[in-house]
N, C-alpha and C positions, 0 to 999 in steps of 0.2 A: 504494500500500500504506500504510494507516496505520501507526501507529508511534507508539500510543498508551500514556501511561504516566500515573502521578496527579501533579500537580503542581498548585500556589498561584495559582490561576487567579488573584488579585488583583494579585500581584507581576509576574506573566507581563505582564498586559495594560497595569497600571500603567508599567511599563519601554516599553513600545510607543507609549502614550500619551503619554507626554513626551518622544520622540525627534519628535514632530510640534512640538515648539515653536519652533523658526528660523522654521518655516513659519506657525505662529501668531504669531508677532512682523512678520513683512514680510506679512502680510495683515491685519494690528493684529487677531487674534481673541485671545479670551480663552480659557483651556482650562482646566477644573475636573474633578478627579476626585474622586469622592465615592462614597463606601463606607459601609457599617454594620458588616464585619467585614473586621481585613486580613489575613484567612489561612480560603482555602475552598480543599479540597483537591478536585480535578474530573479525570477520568478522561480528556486530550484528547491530540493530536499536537501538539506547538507548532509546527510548520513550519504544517502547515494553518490552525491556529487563525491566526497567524502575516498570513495572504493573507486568509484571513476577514475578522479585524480591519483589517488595511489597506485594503481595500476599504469597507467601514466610515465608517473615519475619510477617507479619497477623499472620499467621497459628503458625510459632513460638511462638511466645505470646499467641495466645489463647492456647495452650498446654503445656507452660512451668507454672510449681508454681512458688510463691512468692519466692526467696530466690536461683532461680534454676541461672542456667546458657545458653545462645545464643553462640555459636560460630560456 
């Protein structure tokens, strides 16, 4: 069941994105987030979005080398 509500899709994914840095420091990656605007209001479930984005950012790392960059 969704359980969708409007929220700050930048703030949402930006917090998610940077809980991946431990991981980016013992894989030596770089991880850049970059934006045009930091506040887009987007109709989503954040649990879903949530597993979306992690899988996502997964996939990142297993296909970026040592040395590379995330953004």
């Amino acid at each position: 069941e969704l359980k969708a509500a409007k929220h700050n899709i930048v703030s949402f994914l930006k917090s998610l994105f940077f809980s991946f840095e431990s991981l980016a420091g013992a894989k030596k990656i770089e991880l850049g987030f970059e934006t045009t605007s930091n506040h887009i209001p987007v109709l989503f479930d954040p649990d879903k979005m949530e597993k979306v984005f992690y899988n996502i950012m997964s996939n990142a790392f297993k296909f970026t080398p040592e040395n590379g960059k995330i953004s």
